[in-house]
N, C-alpha and C positions, 0 to 999 in steps of 0.2 A: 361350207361349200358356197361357191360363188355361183351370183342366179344367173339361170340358163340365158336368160335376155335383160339387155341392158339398154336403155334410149334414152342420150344424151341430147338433150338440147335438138329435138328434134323438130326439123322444117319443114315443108314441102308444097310447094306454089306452083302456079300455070301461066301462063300466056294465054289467053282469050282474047280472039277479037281487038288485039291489041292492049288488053287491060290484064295487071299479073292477079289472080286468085290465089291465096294465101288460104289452104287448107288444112295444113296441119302449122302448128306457131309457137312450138316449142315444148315436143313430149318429154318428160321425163318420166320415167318407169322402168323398176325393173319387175321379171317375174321370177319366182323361182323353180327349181327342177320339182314337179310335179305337182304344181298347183294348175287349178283349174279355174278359169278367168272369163267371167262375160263384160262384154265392150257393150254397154248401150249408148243411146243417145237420137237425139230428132234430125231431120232429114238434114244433112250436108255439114253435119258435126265433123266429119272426117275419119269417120270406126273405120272403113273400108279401106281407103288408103291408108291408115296406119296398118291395119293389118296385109297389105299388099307390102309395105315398106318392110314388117317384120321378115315376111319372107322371100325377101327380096326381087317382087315381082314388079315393084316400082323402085327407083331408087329416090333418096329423099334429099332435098334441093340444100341444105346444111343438117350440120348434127352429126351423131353417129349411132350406131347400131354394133352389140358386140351377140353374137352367140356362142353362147360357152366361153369360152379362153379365144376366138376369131372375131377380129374387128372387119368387119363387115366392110365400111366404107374406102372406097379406093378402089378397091377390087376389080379385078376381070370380069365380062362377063362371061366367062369358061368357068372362073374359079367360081365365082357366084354359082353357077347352076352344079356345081360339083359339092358344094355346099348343100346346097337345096335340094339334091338329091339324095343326099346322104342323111342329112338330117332332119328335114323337116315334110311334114304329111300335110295334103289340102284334101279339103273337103271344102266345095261351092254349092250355092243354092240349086245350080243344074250341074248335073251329076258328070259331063263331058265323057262318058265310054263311048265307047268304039263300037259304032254298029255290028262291023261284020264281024269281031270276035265274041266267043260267051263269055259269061260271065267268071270262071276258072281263069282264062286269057287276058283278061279284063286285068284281073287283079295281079300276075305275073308279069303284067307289060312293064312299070318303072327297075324291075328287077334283069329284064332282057333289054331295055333302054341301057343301061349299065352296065350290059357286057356278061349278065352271068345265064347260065343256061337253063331251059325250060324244067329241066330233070332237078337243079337246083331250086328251081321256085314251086315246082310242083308241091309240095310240102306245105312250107309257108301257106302259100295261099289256099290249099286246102283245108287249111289250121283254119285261117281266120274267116274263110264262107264259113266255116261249123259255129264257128264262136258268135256272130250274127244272126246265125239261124238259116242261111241257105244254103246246107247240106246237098238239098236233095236238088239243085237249082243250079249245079256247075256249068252242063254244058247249054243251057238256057241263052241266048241271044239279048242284050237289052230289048230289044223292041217284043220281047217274051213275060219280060218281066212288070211288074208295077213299080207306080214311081217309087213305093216306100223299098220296094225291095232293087231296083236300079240304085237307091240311095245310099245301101246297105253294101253293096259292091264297092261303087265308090269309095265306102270310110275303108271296109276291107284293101283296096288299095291304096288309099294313102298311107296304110299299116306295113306296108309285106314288106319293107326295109327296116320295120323295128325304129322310126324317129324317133328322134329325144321328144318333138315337138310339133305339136297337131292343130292346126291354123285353120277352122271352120268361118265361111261365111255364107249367114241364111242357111245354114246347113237341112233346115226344117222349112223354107218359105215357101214350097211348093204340096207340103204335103195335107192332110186330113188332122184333125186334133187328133184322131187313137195313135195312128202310125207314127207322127210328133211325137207325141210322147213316148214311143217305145224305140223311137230313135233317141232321143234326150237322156234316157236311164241306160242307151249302148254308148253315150259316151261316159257317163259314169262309172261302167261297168269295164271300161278300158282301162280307164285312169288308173281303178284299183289294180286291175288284173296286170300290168304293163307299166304303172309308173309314169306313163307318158304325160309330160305336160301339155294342156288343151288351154287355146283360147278361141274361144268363138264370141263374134259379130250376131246379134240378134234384134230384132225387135220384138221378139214374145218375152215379155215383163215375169210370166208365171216359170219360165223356164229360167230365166235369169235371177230369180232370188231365190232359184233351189242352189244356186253354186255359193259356194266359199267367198267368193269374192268377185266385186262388181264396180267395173270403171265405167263412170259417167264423163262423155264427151257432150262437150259445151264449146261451137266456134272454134274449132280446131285445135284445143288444150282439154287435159284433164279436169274436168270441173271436183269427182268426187271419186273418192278410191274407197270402196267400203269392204272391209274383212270381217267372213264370219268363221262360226267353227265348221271343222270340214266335214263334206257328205262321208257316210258309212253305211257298212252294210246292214247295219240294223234302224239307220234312220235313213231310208230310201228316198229319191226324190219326190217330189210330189208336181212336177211341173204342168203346168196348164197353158194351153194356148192360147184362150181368149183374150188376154191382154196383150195388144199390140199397141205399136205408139208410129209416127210416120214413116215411110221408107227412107232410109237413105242411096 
């Protein structure tokens, strides 16, 4: 099987002030369909825009980017976001829902973005508030909720189209160590349950050496790719948040 994500020679620079910033300088990597990936690194390594470039929320100034069997670069940006809607899930450090709708709403909105109907997504998304644990929290308003359980919406919606591939950034920067952690063991608990491959951007060091495998950014390259055996359900993770390292 060929891996879900492939980054050729990848680049991606700015214009400042009249001077070009060279932030990413050449990724190579691939991932494959269901592995579970943390991106660390110290402040302006470039974890964030690589992973803005995986999902094509930035494009990347040379290189290229394949998802699954689709080369990326070139593209529309129609065809991009038909892409990106179909196949890949976000989850950011602030959770972006929709004040005026609940949390049920909340998580049905990329499936009514898309054209399909409320009666269709009601399901789904009822599926995955339970699998979270906010059952009883549907018709709840964000501004009802707490951040950990705003957060948990969130991941629920980047799920309700079933992605190949689940692109977290800071997905925990906001929250308390308990709630971190019980958000950190919902995406392991995904992984299994769904197959979905997950990369997340972190700076908690404790959550990052519970995954399988850990890419260290160094000045806009790969500095170190490390692979472990994978989490299961009998060796749970054990992530902690006291190890932080700078923002990027």
């Amino acid at each position: 099987m060929p891996p879900l994500v492939t980054l050729s020679d990848l680049h991606k620079s700015y214009v400042h002030m009249g001077r070009r910033l060279h932030v990413l300088r050449g990724i190579n990597l691939t991932i494959d369909q269901g592995e579970v990936v943390a991106i660390v690194g110290a402040s302006g390594a470039g974890k964030s825009t690589l992973l803005h470039c995986i999902g094509t929320l930035d494009l990347p100034s040379k290189g290229k980017i394949k998802i699954g069997n689709d080369e990326l670069t070139g593209l529309s940006g129609s065809k991009l976001a038909s892409i990106r809607n179909k196949t890949i899930g976000f989850v950011f450090q602030f959770h972006h829902l929709l004040p005026e709708f609940n949390a049920l709403e909340n998580v049905m909105m990329p499936g009514l973005i898309q054209g399909k109907s409320r009666k269709e997504m009601d399901a789904p998304a009822r599926a995955l508030l339970e699998e979270v644990g906010l059952s009883s929290r549907l018709t709840h308003r964000p501004g009802e909720l707490s951040g950990g359980e705003q957060q948990r919406v969130a991941l629920a919606r980047a799920l309700v189209l079933s992605p190949k591939l689940l692109l977290a950034d800071e997905p925990t920067g906001n929250l308390d160590s308990t709630t971190s952690k019980e958000m950190h063991e919902l995406f392991f608990s995904i992984n299994r349950e769904h197959k979905t491959t997950i990369v997340v951007v972190t700076h908690n060091l404790g959550f990052a050496a519970s995954m399988p495998r850990i890419v260290t950014m160094r000045d806009g390259l790969v500095d170190t790719d490390e692979r472990k055996a994978p989490v299961t359900e009998s060796d749970p993770p054990a992530a902690e948040s006291g190890a932080l390292v700078a923002e990027a």
